[in-house]
C-alpha positions in Angstrom: 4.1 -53.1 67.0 3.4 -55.5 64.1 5.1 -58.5 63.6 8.7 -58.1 61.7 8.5 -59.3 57.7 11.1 -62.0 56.7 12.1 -62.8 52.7 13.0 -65.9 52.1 16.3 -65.1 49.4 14.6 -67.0 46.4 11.8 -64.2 47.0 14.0 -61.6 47.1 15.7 -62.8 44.3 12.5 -63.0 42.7 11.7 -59.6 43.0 14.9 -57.9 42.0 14.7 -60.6 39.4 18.7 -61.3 40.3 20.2 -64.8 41.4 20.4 -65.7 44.8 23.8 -66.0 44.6 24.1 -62.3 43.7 22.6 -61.6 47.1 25.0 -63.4 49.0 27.9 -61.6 46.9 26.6 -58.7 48.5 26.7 -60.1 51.8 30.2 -61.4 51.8 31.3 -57.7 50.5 29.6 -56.2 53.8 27.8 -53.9 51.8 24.0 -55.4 53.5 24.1 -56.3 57.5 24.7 -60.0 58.3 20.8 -61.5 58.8 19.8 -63.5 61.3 19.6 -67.3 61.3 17.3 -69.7 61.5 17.6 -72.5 63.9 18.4 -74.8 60.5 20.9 -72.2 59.7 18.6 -70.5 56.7 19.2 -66.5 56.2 15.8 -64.5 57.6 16.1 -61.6 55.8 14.0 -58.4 56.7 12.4 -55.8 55.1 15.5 -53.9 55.8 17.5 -56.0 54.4 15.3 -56.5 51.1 16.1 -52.2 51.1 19.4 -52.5 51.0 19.6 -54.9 48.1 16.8 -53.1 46.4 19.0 -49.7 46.7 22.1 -51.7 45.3 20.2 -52.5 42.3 19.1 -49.1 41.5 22.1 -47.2 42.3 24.4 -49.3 40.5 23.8 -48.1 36.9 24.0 -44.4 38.2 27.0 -44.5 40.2 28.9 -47.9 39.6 29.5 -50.6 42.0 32.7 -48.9 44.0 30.6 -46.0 45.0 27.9 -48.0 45.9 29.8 -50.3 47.9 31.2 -47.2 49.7 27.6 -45.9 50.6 26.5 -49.0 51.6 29.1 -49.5 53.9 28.7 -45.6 55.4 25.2 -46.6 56.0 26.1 -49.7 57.8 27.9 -47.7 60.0 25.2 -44.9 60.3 26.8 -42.1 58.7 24.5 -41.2 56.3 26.0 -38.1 55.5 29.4 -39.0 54.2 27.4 -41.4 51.5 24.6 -38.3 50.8 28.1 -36.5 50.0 29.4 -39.5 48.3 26.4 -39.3 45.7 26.3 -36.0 45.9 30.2 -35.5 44.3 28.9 -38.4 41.8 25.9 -36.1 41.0 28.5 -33.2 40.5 30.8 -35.0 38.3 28.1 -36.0 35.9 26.9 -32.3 35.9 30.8 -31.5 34.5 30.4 -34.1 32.4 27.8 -33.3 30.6 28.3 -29.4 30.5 31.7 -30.2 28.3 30.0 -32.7 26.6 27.5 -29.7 25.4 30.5 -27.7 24.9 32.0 -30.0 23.0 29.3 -30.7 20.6 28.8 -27.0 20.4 32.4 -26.5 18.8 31.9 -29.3 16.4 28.8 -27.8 15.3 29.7 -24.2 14.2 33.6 -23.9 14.0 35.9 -25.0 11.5 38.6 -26.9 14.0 41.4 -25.7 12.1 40.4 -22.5 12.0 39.2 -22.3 15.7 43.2 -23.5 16.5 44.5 -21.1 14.7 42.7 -18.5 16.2 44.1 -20.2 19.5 43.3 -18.7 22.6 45.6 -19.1 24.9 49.3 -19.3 24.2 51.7 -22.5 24.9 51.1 -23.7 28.2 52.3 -26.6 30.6 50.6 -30.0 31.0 49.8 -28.5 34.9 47.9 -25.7 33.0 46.0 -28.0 30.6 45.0 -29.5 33.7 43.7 -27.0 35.5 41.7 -25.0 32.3 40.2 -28.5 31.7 39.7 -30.4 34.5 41.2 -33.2 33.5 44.2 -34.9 35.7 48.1 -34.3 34.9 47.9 -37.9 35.2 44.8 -38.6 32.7 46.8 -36.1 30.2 49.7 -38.3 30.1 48.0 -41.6 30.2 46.1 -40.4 26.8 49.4 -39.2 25.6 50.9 -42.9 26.1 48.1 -44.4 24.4 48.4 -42.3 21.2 45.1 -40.1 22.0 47.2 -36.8 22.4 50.5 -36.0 20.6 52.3 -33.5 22.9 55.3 -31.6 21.8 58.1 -30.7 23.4 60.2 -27.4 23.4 63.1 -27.4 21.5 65.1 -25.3 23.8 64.3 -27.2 27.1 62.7 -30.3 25.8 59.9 -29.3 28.1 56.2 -31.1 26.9 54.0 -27.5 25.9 50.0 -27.6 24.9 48.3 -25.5 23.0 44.5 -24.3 22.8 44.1 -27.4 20.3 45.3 -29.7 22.6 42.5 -28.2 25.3 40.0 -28.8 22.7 41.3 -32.5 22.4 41.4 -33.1 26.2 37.9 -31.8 26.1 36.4 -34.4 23.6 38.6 -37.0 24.7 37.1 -36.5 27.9 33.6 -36.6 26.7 34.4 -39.6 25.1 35.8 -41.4 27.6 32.5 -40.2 30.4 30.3 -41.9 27.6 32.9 -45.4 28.3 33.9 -45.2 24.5 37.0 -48.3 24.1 40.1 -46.0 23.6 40.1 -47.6 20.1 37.1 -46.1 19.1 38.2 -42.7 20.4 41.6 -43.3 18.7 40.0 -43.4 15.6 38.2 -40.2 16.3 41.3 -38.0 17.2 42.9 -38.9 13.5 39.6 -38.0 11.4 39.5 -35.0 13.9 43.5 -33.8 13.0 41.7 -34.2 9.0 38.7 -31.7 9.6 36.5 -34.7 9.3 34.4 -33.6 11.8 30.9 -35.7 10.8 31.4 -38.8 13.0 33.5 -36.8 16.0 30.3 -34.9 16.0 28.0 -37.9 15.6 29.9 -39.5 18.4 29.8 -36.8 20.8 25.9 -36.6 20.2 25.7 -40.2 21.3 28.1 -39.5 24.6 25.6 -36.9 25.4 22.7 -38.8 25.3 24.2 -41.6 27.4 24.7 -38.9 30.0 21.0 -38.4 30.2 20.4 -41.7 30.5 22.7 -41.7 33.3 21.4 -38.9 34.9 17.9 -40.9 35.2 19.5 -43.7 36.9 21.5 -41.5 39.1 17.7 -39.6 40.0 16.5 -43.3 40.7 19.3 -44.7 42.4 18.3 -41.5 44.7 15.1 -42.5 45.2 16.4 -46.1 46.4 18.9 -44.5 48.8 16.5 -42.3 50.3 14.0 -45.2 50.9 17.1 -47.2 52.4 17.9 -44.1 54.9 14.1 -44.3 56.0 14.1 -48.3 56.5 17.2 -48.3 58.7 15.9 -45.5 60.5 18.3 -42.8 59.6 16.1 -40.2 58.4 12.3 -39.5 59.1 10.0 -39.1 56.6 8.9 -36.0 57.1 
């Protein structure tokens, strides 16, 4: 059996090209096992260890820090299934993602909006509805609302808030908008040249929010890579 590596955390730092003080962060959080100490109380970090905070760099800009702090954790504790499913409903989300995004860009492309709402669709419907055709959370509906994203009327017999297909179309671009991590100012903006037919920079936009999902999807496919390696290091999956 050979003889067991050990990083000093400069080196490791080094090679990551991240401060050393970013390794212990991830210590402290519990997301990489405690090392070992030497008898002058120095970390002795092993190859394992150099795994797990090589697989935290790579995830990270593919899934974002909370989800890799849960799979780390999950690994820690050897269930390496619950974080393959972890990554696997980030995967699926970014798949949704970027199939309204492509939606989205697709209505900007060849329908005059106005037109398109006027052809309508469906009917009036309830926020619950708008939900469910969409995707998008009661909760997220009415946060946009607040934030003067969405103007949502109400019935005049009941005083009930009712959608139509145009406000299905916003949800949609608002949400592609918001995947993308455009400031709500920015998206703000885009909603009132929208309600004007001025469709060029909605449409520009949207283009852009694509692309960054691509770019996410290649991290996601790397971070992957890096968790996989980690699951062989620890000893949780065999290589064949």
């Amino acid at each position: 059996m050979g003889q067991i590596r050990i990083w000093k955390p400069l080196q490791i730092a080094k090679s990551l090209r991240i401060s050393t003080s970013a390794l212990r962060h991830y210590e402290s959080w519990g997301i990489v096992p405690p090392p070992e100490r030497s008898p002058s109380g120095y970390r002795l970090y092993t190859d394992e260890h150099y795994a797990y905070f090589a697989c935290i760099r790579a995830m990270y800009p593919g899934y974002g820090m909370d989800t890799v702090r849960q799979a780390m954790s999950l690994i820690i504790q050897k269930r390496m299934h619950e974080a393959m499913w972890l990554i696997n409903k980030c995967q699926a989300a970014l798949h949704e993602d970027k199939v309204i995004a492509e939606r989205t860009i697709e209505l900007l492309e060849k329908e005059d909006l106005s037109e398109a709402d006027r052809r309508g669709g469906r009917g009036k419907m309830t926020i619950s509805e708008a939900s469910e055709l969409t995707g998008v959370p009661s909760t997220a509906i009415r946060h946009w609302e607040k934030e003067g994203l969405l103007e949502i009327p109400r019935g005049e017999d009941n005083g009930y808030r009712f959608m139509t297909g145009m406000h299905v179309r916003q949800i949609s671009i608002i949400r592609t908008l918001r995947a993308a991590n455009h400031p709500l100012d920015v998206i703000r903006e885009v909603m009132v040249q929208l309600n004007h037919n001025h469709i060029g920079n909605a449409l520009r936009i949207a283009r852009e929010a694509s692309d960054y999902l691509d770019h996410r999807l290649r991290n996601q496919v790397k971070g992957a890579h890096y968790f996989y390696r980690l699951c062989l290091a620890t000893g949780l999956m065999d290589e064949g």
